[in-house]
KOLSEDO-357459 format. One record per residue (C-alpha): x, y, z. Coordinates in Angstrom, 1 decimal. Example, Ala and Ser with C-alpha at 12.3 -4.5 7.8 and 13.67 -1.06 7.14 Angstrom:
BEGIN
{{12.3,-4.5,7.8}};
{{13.7,-1.1,7.1}};
This chain:
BEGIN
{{96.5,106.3,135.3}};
{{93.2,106.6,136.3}};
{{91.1,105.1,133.0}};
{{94.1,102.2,132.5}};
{{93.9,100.8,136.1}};
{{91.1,99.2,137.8}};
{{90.0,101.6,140.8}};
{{86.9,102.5,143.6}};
{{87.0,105.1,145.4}};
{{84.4,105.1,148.0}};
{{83.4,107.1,151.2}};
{{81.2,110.0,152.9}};
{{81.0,112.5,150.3}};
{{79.0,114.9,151.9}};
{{77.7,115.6,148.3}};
{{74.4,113.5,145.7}};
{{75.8,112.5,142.6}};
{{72.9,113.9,140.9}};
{{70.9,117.4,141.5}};
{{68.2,116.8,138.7}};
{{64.8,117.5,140.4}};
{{62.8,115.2,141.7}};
{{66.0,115.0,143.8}};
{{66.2,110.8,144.3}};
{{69.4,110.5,146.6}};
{{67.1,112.3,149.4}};
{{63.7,112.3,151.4}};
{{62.5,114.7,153.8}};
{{64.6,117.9,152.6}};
{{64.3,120.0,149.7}};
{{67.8,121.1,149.7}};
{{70.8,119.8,148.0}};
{{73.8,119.4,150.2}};
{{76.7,120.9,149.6}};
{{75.4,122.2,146.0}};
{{78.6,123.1,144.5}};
{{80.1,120.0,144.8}};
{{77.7,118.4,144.0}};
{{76.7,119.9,140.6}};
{{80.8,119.8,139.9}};
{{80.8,115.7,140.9}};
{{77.4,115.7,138.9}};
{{79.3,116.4,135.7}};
{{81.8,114.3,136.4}};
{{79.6,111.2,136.4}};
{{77.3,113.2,133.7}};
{{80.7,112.6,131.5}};
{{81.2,109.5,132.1}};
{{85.0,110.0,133.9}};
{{83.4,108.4,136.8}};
{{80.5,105.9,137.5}};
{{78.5,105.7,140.3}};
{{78.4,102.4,141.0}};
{{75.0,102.4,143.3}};
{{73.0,103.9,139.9}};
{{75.1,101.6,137.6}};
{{74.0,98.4,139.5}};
{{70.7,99.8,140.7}};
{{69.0,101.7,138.5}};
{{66.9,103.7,140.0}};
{{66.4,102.2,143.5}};
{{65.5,104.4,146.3}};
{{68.7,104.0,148.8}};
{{70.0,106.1,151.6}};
{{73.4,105.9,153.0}};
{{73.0,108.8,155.6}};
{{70.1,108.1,158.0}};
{{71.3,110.5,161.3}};
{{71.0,109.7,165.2}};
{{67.9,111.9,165.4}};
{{65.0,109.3,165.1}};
{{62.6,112.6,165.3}};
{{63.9,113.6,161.8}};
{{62.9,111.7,158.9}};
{{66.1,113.1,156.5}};
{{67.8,110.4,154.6}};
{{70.2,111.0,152.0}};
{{72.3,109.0,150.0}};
{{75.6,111.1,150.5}};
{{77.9,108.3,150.7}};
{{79.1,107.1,147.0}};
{{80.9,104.9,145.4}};
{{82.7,105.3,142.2}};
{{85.1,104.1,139.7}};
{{86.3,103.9,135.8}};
{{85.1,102.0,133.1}};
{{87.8,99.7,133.1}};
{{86.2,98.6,136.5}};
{{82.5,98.8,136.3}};
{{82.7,95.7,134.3}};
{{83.9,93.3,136.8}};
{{81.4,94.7,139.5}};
{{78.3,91.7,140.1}};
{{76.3,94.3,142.8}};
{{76.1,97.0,145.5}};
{{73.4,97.8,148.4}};
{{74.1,99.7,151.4}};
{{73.6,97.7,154.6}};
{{73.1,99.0,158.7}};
{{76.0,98.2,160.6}};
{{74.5,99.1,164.4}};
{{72.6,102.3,164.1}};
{{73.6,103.2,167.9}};
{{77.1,104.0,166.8}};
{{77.2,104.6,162.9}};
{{74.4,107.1,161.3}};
{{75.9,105.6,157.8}};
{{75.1,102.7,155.9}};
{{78.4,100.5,154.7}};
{{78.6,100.1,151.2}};
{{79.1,96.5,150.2}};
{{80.2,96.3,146.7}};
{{80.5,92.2,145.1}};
{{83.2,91.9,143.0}};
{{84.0,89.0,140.2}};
């Protein structure tokens, strides 16, 4: 099951993982993407059935996965997540998002060191 295995699931979530005010996971927009999901996943991390890795290994660090094609805009978000269960969070060293080649990808990778 999902709390006995170890497990990550990662990807474009088109969602923040948190929608407390100041928002953290995103600069130069006032609005919360996709707000539903994002309260729902929210309280899902909120109760500890999931971890975002990026926050557990980061603290608060200012990061964003999301950083468009349009150089005119300056909206960054952090809308691609990582997460897993406490079984796992324990044998995870680090994470940071890194640029791949921003004239094909508009999303960071997530590179996640494991023990």
């Amino acid at each position: 099951g999902f709390h006995s295995n170890f497990l990550i699931l990662t990807g474009d979530f088109n969602m923040i993982p948190s929608t407390k005010r100041p928002l953290i996971d995103i600069i130069g927009s006032d609005s919360i993407p996709n707000e539903r999901n994002s309260r729902l996943l929210e309280n899902i991390i909120n109760s500890r059935e999931a971890i975002d890795i990026f926050r557990a290994k980061n603290g608060s660090k200012k990061d964003y996965t999301f950083i468009g094609f349009n150089t005119a805009s300056s909206q960054r978000s952090r809308i691609d997540l990582s997460l897993c269960n406490a079984k796992t969070i324990g044998s995870i060293k680090s994470m940071k998002h890194l640029i791949i080649n921003k004239s094909i990808f508009d999303h960071k990778a997530a590179i996640i060191d494991i023990s």
